[in-house]
C-alpha positions in Angstrom: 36.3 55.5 -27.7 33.1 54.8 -25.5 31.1 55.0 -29.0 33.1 53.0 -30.5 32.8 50.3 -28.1 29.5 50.4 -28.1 28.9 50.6 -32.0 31.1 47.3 -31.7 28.5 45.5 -29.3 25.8 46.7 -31.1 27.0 45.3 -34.0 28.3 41.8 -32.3 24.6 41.5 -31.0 23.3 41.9 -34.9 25.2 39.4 -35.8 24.3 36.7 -32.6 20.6 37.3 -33.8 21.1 36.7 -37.3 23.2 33.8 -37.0 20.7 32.4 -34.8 17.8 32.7 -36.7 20.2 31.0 -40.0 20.4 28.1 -37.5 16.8 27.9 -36.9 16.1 27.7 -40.3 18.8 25.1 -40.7 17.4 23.0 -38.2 13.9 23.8 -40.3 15.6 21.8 -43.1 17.1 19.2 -41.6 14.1 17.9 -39.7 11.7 18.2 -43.4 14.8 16.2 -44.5 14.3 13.6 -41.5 10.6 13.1 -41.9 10.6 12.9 -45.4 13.4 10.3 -45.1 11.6 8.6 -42.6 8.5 8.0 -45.1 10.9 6.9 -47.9 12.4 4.5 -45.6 8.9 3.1 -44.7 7.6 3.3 -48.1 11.1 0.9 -49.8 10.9 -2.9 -49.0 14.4 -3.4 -48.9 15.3 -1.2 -45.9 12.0 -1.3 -43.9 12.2 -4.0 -40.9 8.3 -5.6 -41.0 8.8 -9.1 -42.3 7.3 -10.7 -44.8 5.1 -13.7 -44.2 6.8 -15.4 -47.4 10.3 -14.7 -46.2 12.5 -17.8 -45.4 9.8 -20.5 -47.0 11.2 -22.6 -49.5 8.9 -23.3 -52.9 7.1 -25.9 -51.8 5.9 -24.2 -48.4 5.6 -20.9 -50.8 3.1 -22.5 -53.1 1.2 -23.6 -50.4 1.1 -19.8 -48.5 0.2 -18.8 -52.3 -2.7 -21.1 -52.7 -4.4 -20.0 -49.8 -4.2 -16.9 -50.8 
C-alpha cells in the first residue's frame, strides 16, 4: 500500500511539471502573438491613434496643406 501511495505522488508530481512547462510554452505563444499584434496595429492607419495633419480640413484648407508640401 505504502508503494502504491507513493508511485501515485510520484506520478502526480510528473504530471504538475509537465503541465507547467505546456503553460510556459503557452504563455511563449501568446506574448509572440501580442508583439506581433502590437506591430500590425502600429503599422495599419485605420486603428493606430497618431493623427494625421490633414484630418478634419475641408478641401480648400487641404489644398492649401498640399501646396506647401
Amino acid at each position: 500500500m505504502k508503494q502504491e501511495n507513493e508511485s501515485l505522488v510520484e506520478r502526480d508530481q510528473s504530471k504538475q511539471e509537465n503541465v507547467s512547462q505546456s503553460d510556459f510554452k503557452q504563455d511563449e505563444k501568446v506574448t509572440e502573438a501580442l508583439k506581433q499584434a502590437e506591430a500590425d496595429i502600429e503599422q495599419d492607419p485605420d486603428l493606430n491613434n497618431e493623427p494625421d495633419p490633414a484630418d478634419d480640413l475641408d478641401e480648400g484648407e487641404l489644398a492649401r496643406l498640399e501646396g506647401e508640401e
